[in-house]
C-alpha positions as CSV (number, residue, x, y, z in Angstrom):
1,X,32.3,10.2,-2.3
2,X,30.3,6.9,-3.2
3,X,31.3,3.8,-0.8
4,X,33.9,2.2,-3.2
5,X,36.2,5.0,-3.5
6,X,35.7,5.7,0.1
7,X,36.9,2.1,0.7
8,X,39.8,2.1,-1.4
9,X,41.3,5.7,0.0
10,X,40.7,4.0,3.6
11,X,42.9,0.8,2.3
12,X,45.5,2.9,0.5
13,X,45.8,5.0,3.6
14,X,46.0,1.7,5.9
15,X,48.7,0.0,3.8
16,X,50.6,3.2,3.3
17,X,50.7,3.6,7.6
18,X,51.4,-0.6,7.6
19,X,54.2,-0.1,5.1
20,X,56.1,3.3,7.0
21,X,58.1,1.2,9.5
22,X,60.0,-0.8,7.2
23,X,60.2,1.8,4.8
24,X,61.5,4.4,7.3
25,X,64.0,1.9,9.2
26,X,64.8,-0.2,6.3
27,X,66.8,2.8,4.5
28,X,69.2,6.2,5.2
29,X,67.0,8.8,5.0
30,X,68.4,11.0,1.8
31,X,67.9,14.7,1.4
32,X,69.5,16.2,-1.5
33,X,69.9,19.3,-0.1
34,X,71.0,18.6,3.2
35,X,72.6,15.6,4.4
36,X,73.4,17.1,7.9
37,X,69.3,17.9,7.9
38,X,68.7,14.5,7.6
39,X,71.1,12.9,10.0
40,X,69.7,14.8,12.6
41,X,65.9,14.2,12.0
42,X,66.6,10.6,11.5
43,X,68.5,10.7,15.2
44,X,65.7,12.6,16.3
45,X,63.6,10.0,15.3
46,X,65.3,6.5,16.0
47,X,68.6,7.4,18.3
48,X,68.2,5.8,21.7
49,X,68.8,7.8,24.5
50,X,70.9,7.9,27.7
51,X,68.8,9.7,30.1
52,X,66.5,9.5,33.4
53,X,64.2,7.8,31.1
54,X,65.7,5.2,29.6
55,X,66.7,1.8,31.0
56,X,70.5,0.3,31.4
57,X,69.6,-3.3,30.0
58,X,72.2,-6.1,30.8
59,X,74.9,-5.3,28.0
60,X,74.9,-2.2,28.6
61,X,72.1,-1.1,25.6
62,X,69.7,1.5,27.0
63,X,66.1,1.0,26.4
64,X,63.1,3.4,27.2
65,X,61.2,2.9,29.6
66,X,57.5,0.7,29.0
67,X,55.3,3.6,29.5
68,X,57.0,5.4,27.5
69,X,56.7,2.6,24.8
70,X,53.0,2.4,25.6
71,X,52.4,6.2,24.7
72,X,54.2,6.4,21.8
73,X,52.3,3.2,20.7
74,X,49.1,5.3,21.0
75,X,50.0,7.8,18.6
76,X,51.6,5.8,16.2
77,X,50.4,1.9,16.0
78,X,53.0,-0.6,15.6
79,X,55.7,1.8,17.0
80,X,56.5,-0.6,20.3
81,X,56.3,-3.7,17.8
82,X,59.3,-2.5,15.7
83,X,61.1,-0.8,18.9
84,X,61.0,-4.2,20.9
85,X,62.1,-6.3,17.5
86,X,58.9,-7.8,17.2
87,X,58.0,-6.7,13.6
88,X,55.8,-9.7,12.5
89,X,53.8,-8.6,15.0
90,X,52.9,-4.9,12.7
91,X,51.0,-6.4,9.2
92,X,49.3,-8.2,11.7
93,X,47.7,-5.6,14.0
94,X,47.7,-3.1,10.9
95,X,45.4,-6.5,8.9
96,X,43.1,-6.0,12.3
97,X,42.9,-2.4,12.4
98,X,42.5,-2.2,8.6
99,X,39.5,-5.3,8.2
100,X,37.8,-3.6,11.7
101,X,37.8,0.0,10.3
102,X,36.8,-0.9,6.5
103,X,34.1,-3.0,8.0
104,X,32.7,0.3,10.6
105,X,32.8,2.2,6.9
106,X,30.6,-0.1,5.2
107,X,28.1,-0.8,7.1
108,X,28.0,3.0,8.4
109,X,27.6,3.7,4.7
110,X,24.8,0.3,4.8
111,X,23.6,2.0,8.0
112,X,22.9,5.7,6.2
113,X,21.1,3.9,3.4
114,X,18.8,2.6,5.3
115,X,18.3,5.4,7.4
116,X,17.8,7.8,4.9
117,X,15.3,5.6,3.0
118,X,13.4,5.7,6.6
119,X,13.6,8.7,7.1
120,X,12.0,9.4,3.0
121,X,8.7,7.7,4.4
122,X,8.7,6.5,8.2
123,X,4.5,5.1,7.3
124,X,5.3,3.7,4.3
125,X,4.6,0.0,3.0
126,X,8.6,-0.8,3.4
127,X,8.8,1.3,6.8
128,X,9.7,-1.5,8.8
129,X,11.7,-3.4,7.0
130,X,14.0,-0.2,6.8
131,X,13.6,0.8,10.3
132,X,14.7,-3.1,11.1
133,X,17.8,-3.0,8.4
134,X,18.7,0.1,10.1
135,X,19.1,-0.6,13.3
136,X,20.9,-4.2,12.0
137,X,23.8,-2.0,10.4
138,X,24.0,0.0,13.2
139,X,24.1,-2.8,15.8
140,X,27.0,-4.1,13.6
141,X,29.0,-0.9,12.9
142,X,29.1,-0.4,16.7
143,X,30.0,-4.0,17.2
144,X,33.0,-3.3,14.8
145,X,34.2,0.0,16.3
146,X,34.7,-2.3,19.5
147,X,36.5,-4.4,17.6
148,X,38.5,-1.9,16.4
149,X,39.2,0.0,19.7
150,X,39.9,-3.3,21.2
151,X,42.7,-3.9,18.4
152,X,44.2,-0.6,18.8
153,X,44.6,-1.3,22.6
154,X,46.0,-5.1,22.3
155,X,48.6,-3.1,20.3
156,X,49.3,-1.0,23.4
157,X,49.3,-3.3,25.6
158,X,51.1,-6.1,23.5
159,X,53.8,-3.1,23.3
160,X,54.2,-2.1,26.7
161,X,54.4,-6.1,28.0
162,X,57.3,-6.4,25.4
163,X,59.2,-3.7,26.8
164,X,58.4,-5.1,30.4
165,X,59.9,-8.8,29.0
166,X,62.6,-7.7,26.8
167,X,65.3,-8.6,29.1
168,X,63.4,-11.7,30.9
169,X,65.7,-14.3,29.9
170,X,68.7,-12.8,30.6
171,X,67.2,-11.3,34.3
172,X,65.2,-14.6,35.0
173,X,68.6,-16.8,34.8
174,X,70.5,-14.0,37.0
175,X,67.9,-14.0,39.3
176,X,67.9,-18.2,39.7
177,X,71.3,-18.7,40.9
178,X,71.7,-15.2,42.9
179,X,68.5,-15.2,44.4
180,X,68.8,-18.6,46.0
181,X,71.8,-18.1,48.2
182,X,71.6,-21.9,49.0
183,X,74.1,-23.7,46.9
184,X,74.1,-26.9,48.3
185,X,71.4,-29.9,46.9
186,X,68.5,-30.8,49.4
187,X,66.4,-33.4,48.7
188,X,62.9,-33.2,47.1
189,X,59.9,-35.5,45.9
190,X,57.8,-35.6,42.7
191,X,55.0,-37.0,41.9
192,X,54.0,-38.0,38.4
193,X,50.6,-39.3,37.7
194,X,50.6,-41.6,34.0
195,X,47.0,-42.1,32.8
């Protein structure tokens, strides 16, 4: 497969996985054969559940927990995005994991070029000048695949913090007047400096 078509299954695959969410949660899932079939894989799929593992959240909504979040994020980028209501937040990390991976491709395909041209005649007139463009598109393939693990783990991480804050607002103003105790005012000074 020459580098083009390579590039173009990688995108179609990549935009494909990017489109899924809003595809899959955006309409009933409709089996002609079996309607029954298909309400149950659906609430296989997206049905929240009431068990040691979920969360009680303030009105009453269960959530799972954030690890739990976090794995499932691992397998399928994007999952903790759409769970926590973030969903902005998918085209973008699916743009970075998409642009990081189709640059690894190409200059892995640069990098075996050169290589192979090296390898042809390692004395030759053009030696090292392959040798040197070799270890160039290397250097940068590498330098990509970080940027592509790093992506896939700010995904994780973005997902699991979400599920940690989804309920901040609502604790953090609980917590205020309930965790003071001390209702009455007491003085205080500030200090404001004006440059």
């Amino acid at each position: 497969m020459n580098k083009r078509a390579s590039a173009v299954a990688v995108i179609s695959a990549l935009l494909a996985v990017m489109l899924l969410p809003f595809t899959v949660l955006g309409a009933d899932p409709v089996f002609p054969d079996n309607q029954e079939n298909a309400a149950s894989i659906r609430g296989a799929l997206l049905e929240e559940t009431r068990s040691e593992e979920a969360v009680v959240g303030h009105e009453g909504d269960s959530r799972m927990k954030p690890w739990k979040v976090a794995m499932i994020s691992a397998v399928l980028p994007g999952y903790g995005q759409v769970y926590n209501g973030s969903l902005w937040k998918v085209p973008v990390l699916y743009a970075l994991l998409g642009y990081f991976g189709y640059k690894a491709i190409d200059y892995n395909d640069s990098y075996a070029d050169f290589r192979d041209r090296y390898a042809l005649d390692p004395s030759g007139p053009d030696a090292q000048a392959y040798r040197d463009e070799r270890d160039r598109y290397q250097e940068k393939r590498n330098q990509q695949l970080l940027f592509l693990v790093l992506s896939y783990l700010a995904g994780i991480v973005d997902a699991y913090v979400d599920a940690h804050l989804y309920d901040f607002e609502a604790i953090s103003e609980e917590g205020i007047s309930s965790a003071s105790g001390y209702e009455e005012p007491y003085p205080s000074v500030s200090v404001s400096l004006k440059f």
